[in-house]
Structure formats: C-alpha cells, structure tokens
MARGU-436515 format. One record per atom (N, C-alpha, C): atom name; x, y, z. Coordinates in pm, whole numbers, plus 32768, in hexadecimal, padded with zeros to 4 digits. Example, Ala and Ser with C-alpha at 12.3 -4.5 7.8 and 13.67 -1.06 7.14 Angstrom:
2
- N,8527,7DC7,830C
- CA,84CE,7E3E,830C
- C,8528,7EB6,830C
- N,8505,7F1F,82C4
- CA,8557,7F96,82CA
- C,850A,8003,8313
//
This chain:
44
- N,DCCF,8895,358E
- CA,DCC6,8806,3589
- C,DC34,87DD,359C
- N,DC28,8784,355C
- CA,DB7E,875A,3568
- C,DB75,872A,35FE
- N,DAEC,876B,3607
- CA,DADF,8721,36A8
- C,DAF9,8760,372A
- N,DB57,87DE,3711
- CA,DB9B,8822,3749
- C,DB3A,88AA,3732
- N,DB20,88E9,37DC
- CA,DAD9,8975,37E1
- C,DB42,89C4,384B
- N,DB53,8A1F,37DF
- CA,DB9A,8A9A,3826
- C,DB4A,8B0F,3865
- N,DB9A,8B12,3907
- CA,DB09,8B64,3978
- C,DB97,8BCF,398A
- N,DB78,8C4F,3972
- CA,DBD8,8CBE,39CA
- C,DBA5,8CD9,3A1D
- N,DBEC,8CB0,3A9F
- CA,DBEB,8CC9,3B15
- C,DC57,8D4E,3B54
- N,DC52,8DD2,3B05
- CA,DC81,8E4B,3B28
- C,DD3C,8E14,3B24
- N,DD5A,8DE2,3AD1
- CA,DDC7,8DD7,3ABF
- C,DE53,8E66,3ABA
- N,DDD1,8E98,3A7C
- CA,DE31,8F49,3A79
- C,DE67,8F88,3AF2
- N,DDC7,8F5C,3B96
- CA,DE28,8FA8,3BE8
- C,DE26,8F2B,3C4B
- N,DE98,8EF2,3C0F
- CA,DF00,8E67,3C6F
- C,DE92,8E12,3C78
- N,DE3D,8DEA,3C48
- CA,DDC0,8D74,3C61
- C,DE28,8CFE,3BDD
- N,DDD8,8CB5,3BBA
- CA,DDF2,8C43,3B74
- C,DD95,8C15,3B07
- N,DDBE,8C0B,3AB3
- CA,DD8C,8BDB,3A16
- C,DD61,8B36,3A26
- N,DCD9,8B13,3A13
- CA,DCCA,8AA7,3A2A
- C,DC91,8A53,39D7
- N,DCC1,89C9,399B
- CA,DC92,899E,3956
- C,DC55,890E,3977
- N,DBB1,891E,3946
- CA,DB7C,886C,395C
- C,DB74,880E,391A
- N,DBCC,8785,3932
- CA,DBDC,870D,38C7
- C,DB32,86D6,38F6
- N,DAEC,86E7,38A9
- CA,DA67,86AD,38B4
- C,DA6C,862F,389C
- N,DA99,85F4,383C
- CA,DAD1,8547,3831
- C,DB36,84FA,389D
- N,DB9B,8573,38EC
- CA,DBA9,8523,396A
- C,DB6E,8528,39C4
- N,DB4F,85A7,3A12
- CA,DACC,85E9,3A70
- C,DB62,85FA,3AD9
- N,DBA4,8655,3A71
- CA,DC29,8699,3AAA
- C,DC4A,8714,3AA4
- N,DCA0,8763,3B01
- CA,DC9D,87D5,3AFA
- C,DD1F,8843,3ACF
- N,DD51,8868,3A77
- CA,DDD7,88B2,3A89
- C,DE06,892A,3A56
- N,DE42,8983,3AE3
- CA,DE3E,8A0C,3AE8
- C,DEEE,8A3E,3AE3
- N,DED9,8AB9,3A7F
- CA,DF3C,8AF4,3A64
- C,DF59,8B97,3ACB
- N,DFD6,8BBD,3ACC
- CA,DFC6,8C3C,3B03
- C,E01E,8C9C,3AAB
- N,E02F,8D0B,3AA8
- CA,E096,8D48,3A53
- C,E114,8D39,3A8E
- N,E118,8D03,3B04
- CA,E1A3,8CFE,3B34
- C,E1F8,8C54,3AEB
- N,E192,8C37,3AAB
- CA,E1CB,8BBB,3A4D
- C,E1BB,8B3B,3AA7
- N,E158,8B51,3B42
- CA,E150,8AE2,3B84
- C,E0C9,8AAF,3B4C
- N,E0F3,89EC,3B6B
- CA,E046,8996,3B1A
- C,E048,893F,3B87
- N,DFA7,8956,3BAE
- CA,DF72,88D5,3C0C
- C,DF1F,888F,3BCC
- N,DF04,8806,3BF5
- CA,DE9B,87AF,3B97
- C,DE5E,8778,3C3D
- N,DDEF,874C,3C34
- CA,DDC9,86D5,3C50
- C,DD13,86C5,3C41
- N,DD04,864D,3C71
- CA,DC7A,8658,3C4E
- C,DC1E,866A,3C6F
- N,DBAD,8688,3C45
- CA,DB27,86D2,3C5B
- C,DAE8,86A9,3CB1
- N,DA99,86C6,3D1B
- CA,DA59,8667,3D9E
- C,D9E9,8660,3D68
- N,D99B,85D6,3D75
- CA,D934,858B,3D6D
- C,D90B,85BA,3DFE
- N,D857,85D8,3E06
- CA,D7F0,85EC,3E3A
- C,D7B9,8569,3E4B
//
C-alpha cells in the first residue's frame, strides 16, 4: 500500500512483522500466531 513501510522485526523466531502507515504516523504488527496490534507511533 502506498505509504506503508514494511520493518521485519524477527518475525520467524516469535518477534512481529511490522508495518508503518507513514500517512497516519501509525503502527501495525502481525505475529505468525495470526495475532494484530495497532496503535500509534509516539511523537518526541
């Protein structure tokens, strides 16, 4: 998806697949166990 950067975060051993909505300044992570968290990115 445009806009969207995909970061592997060692998903292979139990970490989480993570993806950044750069147009929301949001965050949301997959696991192989089929669980998804979202929320958003902390401002500095």
């Amino acid at each position: 998806m445009p806009g969207w950067v995909c970061i592997d975060t060692d998903c292979q051993r139990g970490g989480w697949l993570t993806c950044l909505d750069v147009a929301r300044n949001h965050v949301i992570q997959a696991n192989q166990a089929g669980e998804v968290r979202e929320f958003p990115l902390a401002e500095k």
